[in-house]
N, C-alpha and C positions, 0 to 999 in steps of 0.2 A: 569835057574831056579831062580837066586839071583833075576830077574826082577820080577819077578812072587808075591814072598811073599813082593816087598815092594809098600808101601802104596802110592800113587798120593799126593805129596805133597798139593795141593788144598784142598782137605779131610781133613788133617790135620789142615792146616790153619783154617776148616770150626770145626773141633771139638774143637780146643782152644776158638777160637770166641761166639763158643756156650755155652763150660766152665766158660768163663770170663763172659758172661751177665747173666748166671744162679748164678754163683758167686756173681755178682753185684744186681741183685734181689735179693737175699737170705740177702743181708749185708741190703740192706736199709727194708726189711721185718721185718729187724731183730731190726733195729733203731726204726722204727715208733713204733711197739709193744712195745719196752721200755719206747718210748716217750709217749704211748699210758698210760704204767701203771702208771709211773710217774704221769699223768695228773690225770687220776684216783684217785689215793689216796692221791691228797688234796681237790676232789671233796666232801663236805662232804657226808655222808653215810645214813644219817636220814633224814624223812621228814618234812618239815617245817610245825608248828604247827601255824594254823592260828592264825593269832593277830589283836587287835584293838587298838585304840586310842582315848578318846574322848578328845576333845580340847574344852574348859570352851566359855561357851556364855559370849556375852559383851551385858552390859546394853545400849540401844541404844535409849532409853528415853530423852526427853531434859533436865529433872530434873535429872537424874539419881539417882531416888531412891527406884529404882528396883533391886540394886545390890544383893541383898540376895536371888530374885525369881531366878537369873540366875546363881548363885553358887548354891542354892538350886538344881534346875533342875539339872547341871550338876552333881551334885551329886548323885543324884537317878538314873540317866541312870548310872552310874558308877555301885553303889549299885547294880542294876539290871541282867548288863552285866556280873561282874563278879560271878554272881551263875551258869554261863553257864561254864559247865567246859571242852568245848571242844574249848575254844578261849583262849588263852594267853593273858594276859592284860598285859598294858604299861603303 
């Protein structure tokens, strides 16, 4: 009867084995989710608010004395752009 109730060592060996890599998935399941919030929360949160730039015209005349048309002009696209209040200006 003592034979009866014990277990085939092989079994054994096979339910440790099975333990350990359940263990071993569960540890690194456990890592990456941390890693995972970790990364998370320096991702920022809000969404980028579209932006522009307007970068000033050069006078490109021989004489160059058109400097004022092309300060002018960038000015007014400025002027212009920012009444649009769904773009961030720069």
């Amino acid at each position: 009867m003592a034979g009866a109730t014990e277990v085939p060592r092989k079994s054994v060996w096979n339910l440790l084995l099975a333990r350990r890599w359940a263990l071993t998935l569960a540890a690194t399941a456990a890592i990456l989710a941390l890693i995972s919030a970790l990364i998370w929360r320096w991702i920022p949160r809000h969404a980028e608010q579209p932006s522009i730039v307007v970068l000033p015209f050069d006078d490109l005349s021989p004489t160059h004395d058109n400097e004022y048309f092309a300060v002018g002009l960038t000015d007014e696209i400025i002027g212009k752009l920012s009444q649009v209040r769904a773009l961030l200006f720069r």
